[in-house]
N, C-alpha and C positions, 0 to 999 in steps of 0.2 A: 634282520634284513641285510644289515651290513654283515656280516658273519658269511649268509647266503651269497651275495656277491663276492667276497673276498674268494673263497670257493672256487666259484664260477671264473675267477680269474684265472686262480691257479690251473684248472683244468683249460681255460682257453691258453694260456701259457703253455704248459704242458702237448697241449695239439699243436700247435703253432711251433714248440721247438722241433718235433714230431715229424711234421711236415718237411719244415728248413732244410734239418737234417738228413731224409731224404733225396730232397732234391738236390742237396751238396756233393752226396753220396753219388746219387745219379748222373751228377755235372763231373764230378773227380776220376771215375774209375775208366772213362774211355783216355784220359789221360795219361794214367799209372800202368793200364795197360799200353799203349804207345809206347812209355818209356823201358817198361820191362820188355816188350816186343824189341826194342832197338839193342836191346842186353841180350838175347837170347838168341840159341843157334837156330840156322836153316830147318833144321830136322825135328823139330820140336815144333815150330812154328807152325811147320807142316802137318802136324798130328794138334795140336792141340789150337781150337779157334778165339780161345780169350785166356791172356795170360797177364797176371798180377806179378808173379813170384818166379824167373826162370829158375828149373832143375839146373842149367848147367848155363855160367853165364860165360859171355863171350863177347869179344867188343872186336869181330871180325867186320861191322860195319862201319862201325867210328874207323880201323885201319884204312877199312876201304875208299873212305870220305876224305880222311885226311893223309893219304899215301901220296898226296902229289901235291904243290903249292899252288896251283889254280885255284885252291878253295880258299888258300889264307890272299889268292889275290882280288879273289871276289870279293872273299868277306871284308877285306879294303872299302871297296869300288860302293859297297851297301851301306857302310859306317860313313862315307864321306859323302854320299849322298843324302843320306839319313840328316846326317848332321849341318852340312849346310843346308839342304831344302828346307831342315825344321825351322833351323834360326831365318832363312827368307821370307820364310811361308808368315811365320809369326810379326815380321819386322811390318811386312807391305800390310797384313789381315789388322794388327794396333793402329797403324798409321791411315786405314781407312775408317775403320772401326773409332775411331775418338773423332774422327771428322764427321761421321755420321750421327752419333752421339749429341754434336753440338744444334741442339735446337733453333740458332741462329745462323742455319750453313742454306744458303739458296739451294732452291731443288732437289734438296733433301729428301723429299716425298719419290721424286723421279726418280732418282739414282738408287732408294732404297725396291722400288717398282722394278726395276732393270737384274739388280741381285738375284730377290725372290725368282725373277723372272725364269733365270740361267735355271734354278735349282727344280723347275718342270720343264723346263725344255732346252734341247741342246743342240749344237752343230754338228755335230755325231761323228765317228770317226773316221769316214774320210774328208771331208774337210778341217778337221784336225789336221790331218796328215801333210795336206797341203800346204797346210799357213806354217807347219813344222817348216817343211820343206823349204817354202818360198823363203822362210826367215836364215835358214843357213844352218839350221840347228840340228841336220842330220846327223848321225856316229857322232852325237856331242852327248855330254853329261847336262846340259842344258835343256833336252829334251824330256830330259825326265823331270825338272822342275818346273821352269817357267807355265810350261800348260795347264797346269793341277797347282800354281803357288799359293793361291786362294779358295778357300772351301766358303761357299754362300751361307752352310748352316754355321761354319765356326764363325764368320762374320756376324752374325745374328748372335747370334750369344755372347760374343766378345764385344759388341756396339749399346748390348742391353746391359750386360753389367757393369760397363763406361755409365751407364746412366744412372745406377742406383750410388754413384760416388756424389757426394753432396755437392750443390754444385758454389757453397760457400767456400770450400777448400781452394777451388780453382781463382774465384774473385779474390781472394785473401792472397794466393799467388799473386795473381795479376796488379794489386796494389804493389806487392811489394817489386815490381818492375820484371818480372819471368814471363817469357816468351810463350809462345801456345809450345811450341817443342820443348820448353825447358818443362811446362807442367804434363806434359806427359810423360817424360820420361824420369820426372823428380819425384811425382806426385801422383800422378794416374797409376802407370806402373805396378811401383810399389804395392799399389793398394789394391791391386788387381791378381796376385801369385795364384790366389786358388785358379784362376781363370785359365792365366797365361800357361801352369801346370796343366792343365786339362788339356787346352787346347794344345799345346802341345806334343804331348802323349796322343792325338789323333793325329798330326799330323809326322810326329815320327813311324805311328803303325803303316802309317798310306805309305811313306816314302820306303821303308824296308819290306814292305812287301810288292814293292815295285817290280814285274812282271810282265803286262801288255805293250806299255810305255818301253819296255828296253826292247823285247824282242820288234816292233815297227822300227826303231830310232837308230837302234846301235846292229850295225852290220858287223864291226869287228868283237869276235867272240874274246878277244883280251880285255873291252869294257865292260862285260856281263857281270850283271850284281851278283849277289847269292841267292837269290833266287829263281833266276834264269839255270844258274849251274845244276843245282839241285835238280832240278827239272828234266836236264838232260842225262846227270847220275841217274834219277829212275831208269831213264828211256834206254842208258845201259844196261843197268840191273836189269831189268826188264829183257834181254836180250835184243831188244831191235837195231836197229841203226844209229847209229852215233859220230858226230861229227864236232864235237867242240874241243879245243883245244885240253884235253884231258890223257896227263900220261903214265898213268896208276898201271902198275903191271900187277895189282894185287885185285885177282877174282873176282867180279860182285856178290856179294850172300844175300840174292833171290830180295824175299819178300823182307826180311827185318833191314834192309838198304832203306827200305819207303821205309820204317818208322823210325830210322835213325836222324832221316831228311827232316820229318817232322821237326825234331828234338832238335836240330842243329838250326830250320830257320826261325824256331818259334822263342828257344832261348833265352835269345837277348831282350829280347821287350818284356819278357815274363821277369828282369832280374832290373829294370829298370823300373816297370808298375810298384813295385814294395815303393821308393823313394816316393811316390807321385800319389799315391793312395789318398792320401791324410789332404791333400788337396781336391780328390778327383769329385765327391760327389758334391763336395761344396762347391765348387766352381763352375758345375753343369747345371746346377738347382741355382742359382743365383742369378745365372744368366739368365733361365728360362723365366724369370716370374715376370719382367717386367716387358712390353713390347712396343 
């Protein structure tokens, strides 16, 4: 019998690698194509509809992309928004999130009611627009963060795994005379990386791929992130009308321009994910068990 199931394992092993691999397969190859797409010329592109491997490589779109400093002034404008919004985002979401946490915080129940509340329903985007407005946050880099500084669901997750932190740690603080702010950030914290890791990593993807938020907020095209730019590269490539500050005297090459765009916004977060991994599924499983 045992013999029989040992067996039955191997072969449900066996399917199951089967499978995986598969769908890794299926998940990878629109990727490797995009990248081979952004290697390869006009002419080829044009005749052949799915490309792994280009005949003749050519990096006349990379030229094209980065023939003018607009894009390294973008790719600025993305990294310093990225990077401040995330450390914001993260600062105000722990400093709510360990207030909620605390079992002994008035109106707890209400204020957690109001959260969930946002995450079905919302002020929608033109009165967005207004409270942008009325506050003075128009053509500011401000507009991109303070609206979106707090995610409801990262708050939920980052207030539940505040909760699974013993909460003897925090008394044993507390005796030895540390402040509610000294145990958070000595003690809580710390004990929190997978979390603060994760969270993290969602709320650096939201802010680099910031797009709707710039083109309402920022009138002057010298603030546009990178991917506003990109955007308007296609809309060149693409032959239509073109108006951003963009002064490449070097051709577009058609369709592999769009899979170069890809490859130049998607990049950096794909090279920042390795570092963040070994934290990510722990920190999102952890969160979620307790509510």
């Amino acid at each position: 019998m045992v013999e029989d199931r040992t067996v039955g394992g191997r072969v449900f092993a066996a399917v199951n690698y089967a499978l995986l691999s598969i769908i890794a397969l299926v998940t990878v190859l629109p990727f490797l194509h995009v990248v081979a797409g952004s290697f390869t010329t006009s002419a080829e592109m044009a005749v052949k509809k799915f490309i792994l491997f280009p005949t003749v490589w050519s990096f006349d779109a990379y030229t094209f992309i980065f023939s003018t400093n607009t894009i390294f002034r973008a790719m600025s404008v993305s990294v310093g928004i990225t990077v401040f919004g995330t450390l914001f985002s993260m600062l105000i979401t722990a400093l709510m999130a360990y207030g909620l946490a605390r079992r002994d915080l008035d109106g707890r129940r209400g204020i957690m009611f109001l959260v969930v509340f946002t995450m079905l329903f919302s002020g929608g985007l033109i009165p967005t627009f207004l409270v942008v407005r009325e506050l003075g946050m128009i053509d500011s880099y401000l507009a991109l963060v303070i609206p979106s500084s707090i995610s409801a669901f990262n708050l939920i997750i980052l207030k539940n795994f505040f909760q699974n932190i013993p909460e003897g740690l925090e008394e044993s603080a507390k005796i030895d005379g540390c402040s509610d702010f000294g145990i958070l950030f000595r003690i809580v914290l710390p004990l929190s990386m997978p979390a603060i890791a994760t969270l993290s990593l969602f709320y650096a993807v939201t802010y680099w791929n910031t797009y709707l938020s710039a083109i309402l907020y920022l009138n002057d095209s010298l603030k546009w992130p990178i991917q506003v730019l990109l955007r308007q590269i296609v809309v060149l490539a693409s032959g239509m009308d073109y108006s951003a500050d963009l002064d490449s005297a070097v051709p577009p090459p058609d369709q592999t321009i769009k899979m170069a765009v890809i490859v130049v916004a998607t990049l950096p977060i794909l090279l920042i994910y390795p570092f963040l991994q070994k934290h990510f599924a722990k920190g999102a499983m952890l969160g979620s068990i307790k509510g």
